[in-house]
ZAMARGU-4260 file (C-alpha; in steps of 0.2 Angstrom, whole numbers, plus 5000, padded with zeros to 4 digits):
<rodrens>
0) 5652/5906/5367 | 5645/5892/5377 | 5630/5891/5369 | 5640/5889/5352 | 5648/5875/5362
5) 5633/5870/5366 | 5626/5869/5346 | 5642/5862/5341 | 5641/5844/5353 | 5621/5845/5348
10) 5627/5845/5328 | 5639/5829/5333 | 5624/5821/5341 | 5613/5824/5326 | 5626/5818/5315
15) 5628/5802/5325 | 5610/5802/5324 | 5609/5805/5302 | 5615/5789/5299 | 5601/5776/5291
20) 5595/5762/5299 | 5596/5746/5286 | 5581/5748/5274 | 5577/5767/5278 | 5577/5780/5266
25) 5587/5795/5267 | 5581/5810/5278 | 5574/5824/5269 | 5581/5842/5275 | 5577/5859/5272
30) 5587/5872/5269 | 5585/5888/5280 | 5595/5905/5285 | 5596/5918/5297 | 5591/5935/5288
35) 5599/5944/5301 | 5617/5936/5301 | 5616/5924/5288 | 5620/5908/5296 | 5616/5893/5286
40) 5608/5876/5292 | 5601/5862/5282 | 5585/5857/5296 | 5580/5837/5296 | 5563/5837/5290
45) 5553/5827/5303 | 5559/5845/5315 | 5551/5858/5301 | 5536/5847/5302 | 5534/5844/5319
50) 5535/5864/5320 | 5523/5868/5308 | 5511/5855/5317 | 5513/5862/5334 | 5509/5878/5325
55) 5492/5874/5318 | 5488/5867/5337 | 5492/5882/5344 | 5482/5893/5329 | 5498/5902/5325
60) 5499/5893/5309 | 5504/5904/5292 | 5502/5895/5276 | 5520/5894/5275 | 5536/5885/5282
65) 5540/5891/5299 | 5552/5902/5305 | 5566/5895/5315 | 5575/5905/5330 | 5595/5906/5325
70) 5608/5900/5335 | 5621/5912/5334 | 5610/5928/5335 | 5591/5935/5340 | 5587/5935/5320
75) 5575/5922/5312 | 5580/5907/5299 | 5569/5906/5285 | 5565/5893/5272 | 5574/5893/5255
80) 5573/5879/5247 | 5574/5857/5252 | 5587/5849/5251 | 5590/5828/5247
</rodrens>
């Protein structure tokens, strides 16, 4: 339970965070979910990448999206799909 009270004043801080500066363009996101419970989470962009670079630096890299730990459960959150 704490760390899902943990998640949820993170979500308000991203939230707070989301909202465009005057002249910036609208974050991209990417949908993911946990295979093993199913949670869905649309991921900001700029995360996704900054996790596929760090992957590539530390030659663990696959040609594809990474997968994301889940906060709710030990399953991983996988791609399906980007959202505007």
């Amino acid at each position: 339970k704490k760390r899902k009270n943990e998640m949820a004043e993170i979500e308000d801080l991203l939230l707070d965070w989301e909202l465009p500066f005057e002249g910036q363009k609208k974050e991209t996101y990417y949908n993911y979910h946990c295979q093993k419970c199913g949670y869905k989470e649309e991921v900001p962009a700029f995360i996704v990448d900054e996790m596929k670079a760090m992957d590539k630096l530390d030659n663990l890299g696959s040609p594809g999206m990474p997968i994301l730990e889940c906060p709710y459960c030990p399953g991983g959150m996988v791609y399906k799909g980007e959202k505007e």
